[in-house]
N, C-alpha and C positions, 0 to 999 in steps of 0.2 A: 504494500500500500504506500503512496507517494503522499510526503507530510510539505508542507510551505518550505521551500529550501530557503538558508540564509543566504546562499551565491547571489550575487548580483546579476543584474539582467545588465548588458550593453549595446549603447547605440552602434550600429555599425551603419548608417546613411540614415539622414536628415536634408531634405530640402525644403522648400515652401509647397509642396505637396505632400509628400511622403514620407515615411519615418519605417524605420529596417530596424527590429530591436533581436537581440541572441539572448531568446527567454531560456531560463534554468529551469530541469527539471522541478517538481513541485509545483510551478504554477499552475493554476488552473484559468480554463478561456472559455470552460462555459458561461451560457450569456441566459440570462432570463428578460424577457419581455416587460415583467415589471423593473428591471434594474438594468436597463442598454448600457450603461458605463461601468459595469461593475468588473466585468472582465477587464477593461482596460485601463482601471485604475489600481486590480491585482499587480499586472502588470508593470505600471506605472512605480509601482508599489517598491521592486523589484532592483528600478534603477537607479542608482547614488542622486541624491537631493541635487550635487550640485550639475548633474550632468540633463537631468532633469529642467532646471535654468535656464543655462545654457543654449538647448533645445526650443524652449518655450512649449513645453510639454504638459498638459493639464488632460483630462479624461474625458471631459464634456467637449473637449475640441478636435478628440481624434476618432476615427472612426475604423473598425477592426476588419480586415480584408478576411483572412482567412485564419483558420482556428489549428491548432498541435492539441495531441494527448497533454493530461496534465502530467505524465513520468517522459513525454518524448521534448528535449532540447532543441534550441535551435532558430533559426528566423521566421520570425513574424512581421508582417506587414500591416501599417496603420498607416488610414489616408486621413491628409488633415481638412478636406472639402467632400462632399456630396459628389461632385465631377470626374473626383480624382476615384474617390471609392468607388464608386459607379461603373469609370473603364476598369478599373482592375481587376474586380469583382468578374465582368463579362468575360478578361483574359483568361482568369483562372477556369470560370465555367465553358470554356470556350479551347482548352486545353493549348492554348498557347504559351502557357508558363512553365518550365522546364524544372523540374523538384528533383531535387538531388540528394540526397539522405545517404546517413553511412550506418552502418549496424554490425554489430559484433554479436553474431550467433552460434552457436552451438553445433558441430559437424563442419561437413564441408557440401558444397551441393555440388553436383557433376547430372549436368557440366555443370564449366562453370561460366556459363554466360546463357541467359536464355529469358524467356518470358513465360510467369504465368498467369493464366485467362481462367481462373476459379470466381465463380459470381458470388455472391453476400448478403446476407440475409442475418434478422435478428437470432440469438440465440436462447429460444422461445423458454429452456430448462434455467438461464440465468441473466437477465437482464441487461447484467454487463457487461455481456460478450458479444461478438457476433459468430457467425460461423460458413463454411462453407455450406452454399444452398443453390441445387439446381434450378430453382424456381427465383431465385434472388435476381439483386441487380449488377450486371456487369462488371467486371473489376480485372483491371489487367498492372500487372507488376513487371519491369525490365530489371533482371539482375545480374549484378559482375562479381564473378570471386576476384577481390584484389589483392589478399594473403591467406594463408593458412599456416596454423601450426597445430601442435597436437590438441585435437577437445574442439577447437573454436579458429572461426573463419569470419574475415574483416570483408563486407559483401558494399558495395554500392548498389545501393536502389533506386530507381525514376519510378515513378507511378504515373502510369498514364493516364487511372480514371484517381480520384477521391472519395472514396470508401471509408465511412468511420473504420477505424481499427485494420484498416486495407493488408497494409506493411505485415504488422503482427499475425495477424491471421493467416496471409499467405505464408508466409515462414513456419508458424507455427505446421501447416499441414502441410508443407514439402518435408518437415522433420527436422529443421533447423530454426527452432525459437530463438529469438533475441535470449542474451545474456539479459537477466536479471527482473524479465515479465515474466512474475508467480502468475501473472493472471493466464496467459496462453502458453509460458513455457513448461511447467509441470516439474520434476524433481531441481535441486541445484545442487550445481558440481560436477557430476555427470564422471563420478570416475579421476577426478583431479585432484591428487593426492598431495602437492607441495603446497605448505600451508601460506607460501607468500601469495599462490595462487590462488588458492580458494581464496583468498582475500579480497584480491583483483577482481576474482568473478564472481563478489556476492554484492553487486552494486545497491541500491535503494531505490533504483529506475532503471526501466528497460535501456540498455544501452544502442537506443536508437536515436539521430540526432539532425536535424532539416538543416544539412550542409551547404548547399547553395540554389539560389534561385537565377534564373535568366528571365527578365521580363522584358514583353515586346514594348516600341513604343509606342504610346496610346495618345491621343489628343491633350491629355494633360500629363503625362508624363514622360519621360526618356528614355530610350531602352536601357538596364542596365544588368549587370551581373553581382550578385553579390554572394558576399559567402561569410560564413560563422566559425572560429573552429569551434571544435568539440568542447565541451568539460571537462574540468581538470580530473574527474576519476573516468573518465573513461580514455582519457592522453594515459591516465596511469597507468592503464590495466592496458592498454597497447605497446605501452613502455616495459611494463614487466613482459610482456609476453614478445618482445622485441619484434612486432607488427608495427608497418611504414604506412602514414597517411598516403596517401595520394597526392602529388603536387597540386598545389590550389592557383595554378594559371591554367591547366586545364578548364575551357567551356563547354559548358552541357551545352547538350540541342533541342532547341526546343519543338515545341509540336506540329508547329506551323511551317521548319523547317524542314520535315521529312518528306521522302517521296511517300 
C-alpha cells in the first residue's frame, strides 16, 4: 500500500502554458467532482515552497492533463489555460503523445521486444484491480528488454492505448510483474537470497516510473520532449543490481509519426 511520500515533487518545464512536474510515488491524482483542485494541490503539495514561487504555481490556476497510479512516479502535465488543457487533453486522446515508462520486473520476457494486445476490463472479485477480459476494452503495450540480470529485467514501455492499471496488468499476465506491486505482483523476492538485494527489491511502490513524454505541437503549445529521471530507490536498486538507464537523448516516436 503507497502512504504520502516525503520526496519532493520537481519542476522539470514551466512556461506560460504548461507546467511538466516528476511526481513521487505516494501521491495521489484522483480527482472528485466535488473537489476539481484537490488533486492538484496534492500535488502542489509535493513541490518545495520556494520552487512553487518561482513558478507562480497555485491549484485553482492549473489544470490536470492527464493522471499516474498513486505508487507509479514520474511526469505529469498541468495546463495553466482552458486552451492549453483543451489541445493537450485531445493529443493524449488522440494518441499523438508518445509515453515512455521504465519498469523493473520480475523474469525476463522473450522476446525481448514485442507488443501486447490483451483488452481490460474491471476486476469484478476486487475492485481494485483490473484484469485481462475478452469482452473489455482494447489495450495495447510496446515492450523493450533493455537489461537483464539474475530474478529481474529493466523493460521500456510505450502504451499505445491508456488503460487504468494498462502497464501492471499486462506484465503482470505475460509473468513479469513490476518489482514491488503487492497489488498484481503476488509473492516478493522470488528466490533472491542476498540480503542487500532483497532490500533493493522490497521497494514501497511499484517500480514503475513515466520517463518521458514527446508532445506534438498544438495551437497553444510547442512541440517538446521531456523527460524525469527515476527515484532515488529505484537509481538504487539499478545501482545494486548494476543495471544501465538508457541514454536520455534518445527520442520516442510518437503516434502520429508511425506508418
Amino acid at each position: 500500500m503507497c502512504h504520502a511520500s516525503p520526496v519532493s515533487a520537481v519542476i522539470v518545464h514551466a512556461d506560460e502554458r504548461l507546467v511538466a512536474v516528476n511526481k513521487p510515488a505516494g501521491v495521489s491524482l484522483a480527482t472528485r467532482r466535488a473537489e476539481p483542485h484537490a488533486a492538484v494541490a496534492r500535488l502542489l503539495d509535493a513541490v518545495p515552497d520556494d520552487e512553487r514561487l518561482v513558478h507562480g504555481l497555485a491549484p485553482e490556476d492549473l489544470l490536470l492533463v492527464h493522471r499516474l497510479d498513486v505508487g507509479t512516479s514520474g511526469l505529469v502535465l498541468l495546463a495553466r489555460d482552458a486552451d492549453a488543457h483543451r489541445a493537450l487533453v485531445r493529443a493524449f486522446g488522440e494518441r499523438l503523445v508518445a509515453k515512455l515508462y521504465l519498469a523493473l520486473v520480475w523474469g525476463r520476457p522473450r522476446p525481448g521486444a514485442g507488443r501486447w494486445e490483451w483488452p481490460l476490463g474491471p476486476d469484478r472479485r476486487d475492485r481494485r484491480r483490473m484484469r485481462i477480459e475478452p469482452t473489455g476494452r482494447r489495450a495495447m503495450t510496446d515492450y523493450q528488454l533493455i537489461a537483464h540480470v539474475p530474478h529481474v529485467s529493466l523493460l521500456r514501455l510505450e502504451p499505445a492505448t491508456g488503460r487504468t492499471h494498462q502497464l501492471r496488468v499486462h506484465l503482470a499476465y505475460a509473468g513479469h510483474p513490476i518489482v514491488g506491486d503487492d497489488l498484481y505482483g503476488g509473492p516478493r523476492h522470488r528466490g533472491v537470497r542476498d540480503e542487500k538485494l532483497r532490500s533493493a527489491l522490497a521497494p514501497a511502490h511499484p517500480f514503475l516510473h513515466a520517463w518521458r513524454l514527446h508532445l506534438p505541437a498544438t495551437a497553444s503549445t510547442p512541440e517538446l520532449v521531456l523527460t524525469a529521471p527515476p527515484p532515488a530507490d529505484f537509481t538504487a536498486a539499478l545501482a545494486a543490481l548494476a543495471l544501465p538507464l538508457p541514454p536520455f537523448e534518445e527520442r520516442p516516436t510518437r503516434r502520429g509519426d508511425r506508418s
